[in-house]
N, C-alpha and C positions, 0 to 999 in steps of 0.2 A: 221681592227683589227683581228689578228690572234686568231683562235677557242681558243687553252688553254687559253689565254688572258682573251676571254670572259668568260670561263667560269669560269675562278676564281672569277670575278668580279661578277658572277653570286652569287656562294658561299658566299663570302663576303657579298655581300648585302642581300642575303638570311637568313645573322647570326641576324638579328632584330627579325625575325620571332621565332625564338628559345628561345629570353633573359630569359623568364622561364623554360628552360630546367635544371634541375636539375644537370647535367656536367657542367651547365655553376653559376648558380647560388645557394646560399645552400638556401635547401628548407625542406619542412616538411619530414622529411625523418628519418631516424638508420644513424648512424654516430659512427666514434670513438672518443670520446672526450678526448682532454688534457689540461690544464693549465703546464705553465713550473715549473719544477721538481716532477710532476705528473706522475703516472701511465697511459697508454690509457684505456679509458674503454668505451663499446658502451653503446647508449644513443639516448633519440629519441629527435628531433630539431621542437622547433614551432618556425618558423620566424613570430614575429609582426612587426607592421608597423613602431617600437621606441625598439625594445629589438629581445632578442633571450632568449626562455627558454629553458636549459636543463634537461633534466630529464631522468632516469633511467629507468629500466623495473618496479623496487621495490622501489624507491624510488629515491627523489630530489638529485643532485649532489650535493655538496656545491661546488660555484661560486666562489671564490674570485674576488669581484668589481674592476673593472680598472686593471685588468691583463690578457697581453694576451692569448686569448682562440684557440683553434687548432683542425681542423675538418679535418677527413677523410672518404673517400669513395671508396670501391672496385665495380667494374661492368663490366657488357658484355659491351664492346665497336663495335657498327655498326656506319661508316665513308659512308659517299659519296668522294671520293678520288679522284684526279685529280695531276698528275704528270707535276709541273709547266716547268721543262725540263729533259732531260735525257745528260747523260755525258755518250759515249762509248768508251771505249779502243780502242787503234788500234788494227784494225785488219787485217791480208795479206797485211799487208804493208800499208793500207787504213789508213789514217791520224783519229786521232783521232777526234770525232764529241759531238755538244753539239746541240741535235736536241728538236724541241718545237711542235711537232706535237701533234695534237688532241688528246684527249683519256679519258676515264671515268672507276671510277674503284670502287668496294665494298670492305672496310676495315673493317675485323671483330678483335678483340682482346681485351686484356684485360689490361684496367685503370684505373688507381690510383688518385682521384682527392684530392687535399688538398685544405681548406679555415683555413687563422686565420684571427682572429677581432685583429686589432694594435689598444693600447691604447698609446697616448702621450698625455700629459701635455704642454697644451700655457698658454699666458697671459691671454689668453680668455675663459680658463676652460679647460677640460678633453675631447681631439676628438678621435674620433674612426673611423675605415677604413677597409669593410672586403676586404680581396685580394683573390685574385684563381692563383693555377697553377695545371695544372695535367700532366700528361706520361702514354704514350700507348707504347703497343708493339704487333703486331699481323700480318695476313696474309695477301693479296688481290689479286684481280682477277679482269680483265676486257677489254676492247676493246678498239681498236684504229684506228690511220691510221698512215703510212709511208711511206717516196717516196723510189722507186724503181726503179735503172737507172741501165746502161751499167757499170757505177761506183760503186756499192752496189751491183754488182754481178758476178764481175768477169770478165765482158766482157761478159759474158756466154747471153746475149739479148741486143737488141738492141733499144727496148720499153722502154719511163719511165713512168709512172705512181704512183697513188698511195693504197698502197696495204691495205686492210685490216689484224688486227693483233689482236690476244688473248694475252694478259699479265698477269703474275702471278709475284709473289714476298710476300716480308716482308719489313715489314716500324715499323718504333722508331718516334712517334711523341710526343711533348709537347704543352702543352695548355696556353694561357696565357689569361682569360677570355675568349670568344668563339673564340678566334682562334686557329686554330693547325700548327703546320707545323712540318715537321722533315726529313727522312731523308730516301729512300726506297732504296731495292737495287732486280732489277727485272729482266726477261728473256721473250724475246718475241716472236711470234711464229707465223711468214708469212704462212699464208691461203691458199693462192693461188696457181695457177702452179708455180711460180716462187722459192717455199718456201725451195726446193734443193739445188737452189745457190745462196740464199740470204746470204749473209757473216754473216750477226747478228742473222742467224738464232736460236736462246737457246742459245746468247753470252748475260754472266751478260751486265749491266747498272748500275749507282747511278744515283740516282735523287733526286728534291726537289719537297717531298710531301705537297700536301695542301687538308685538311679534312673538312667535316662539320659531324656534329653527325644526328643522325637519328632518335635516341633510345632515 
């Protein structure tokens, strides 16, 4: 099993441990509250175990029963980050690459998470369903590995190996309950002697971000 492999998987099954994380679920918290054709106004949220109260700093909202409700949240977003591939341009004539190598990265930035409660109408009475989506946007930083051959340098050695790497960048993620994924675009930076004629040396990348929260 190749490293990034695992360590999404890692991530992934790491997301049970969070279900109470306040990004992932709405919890007792300041919110912006709406009903449709309503004003947003903030509001503080008691989740019970059969209802949701809202309420104001000075007083009760009026609720309208069985109409959809709409929750928002602003926050510092902290990511544990993992770059499930990188896509590289060609470059010196070097065929374009779509490289899956190691790497671990901290995404800080700032997210927007929305919940509303869907009210519909069955035969079997009146259901309700709260749903999450959120959007990040912010920076990251972290380490890696990449191989390094006679091909990724020019000719310029004739060693391959693999080299240790610093990466930075910006990433756009969306949430869809606790998962994230979206979409970075990074620059990486060979450590080693090699790091002179490493062709990708500070050449952009896209990749496909995957997040877990922290915070």
């Amino acid at each position: 099993m190749k490293p990034v492999l695992a360590l999404c998987i890692l991530l992934f099954g790491s997301c049970a441990g969070f279900k109470n994380s306040p990004k992932y679920q709405l919890q007792n918290d300041f919110y912006l509250f709406h009903q449709p054709g309503q004003k947003p106004t903030r509001v503080y949220v008691n989740v019970k175990e059969d209802s949701i109260v809202v309420t104001r700093v000075d007083q009760t909202v009026d609720v309208v029963r069985g109409t959809d409700e709409f929750f928002k949240k602003r926050t510092l977003d902290i990511d544990v980050m993992s770059i499930a591939f990188k896509y590289r341009p060609t470059v010196f004539d070097f065929p374009r690459q779509l490289n899956t190598n190691f790497n671990g990265n901290i995404f800080i930035g700032y997210r927007v998470d929305r919940f509303w409660l869907d009210f519909k109408q069955t035969p079997a009475g009146t259901s309700k369903q709260l749903s999450h989506r959120a959007i990040t946007v912010g920076a990251f930083g972290g380490i890696g590995n990449t191989f390094v051959s006679p091909w990724t340098t020019g000719n310029r050695i004739a060693d391959e190996y693999d080299g240790f790497i610093l990466s930075r960048g910006f990433a756009t993620m969306v949430g869809l309950n606790n998962l994230t994924v979206g979409i970075g675009l990074g620059w990486d930076y060979l450590t080693d002697r090699d790091k002179s004629v490493w062709i990708y040396q500070n050449k952009p990348w896209v990749g496909l971000a995957v997040g877990l929260n922290i915070n």
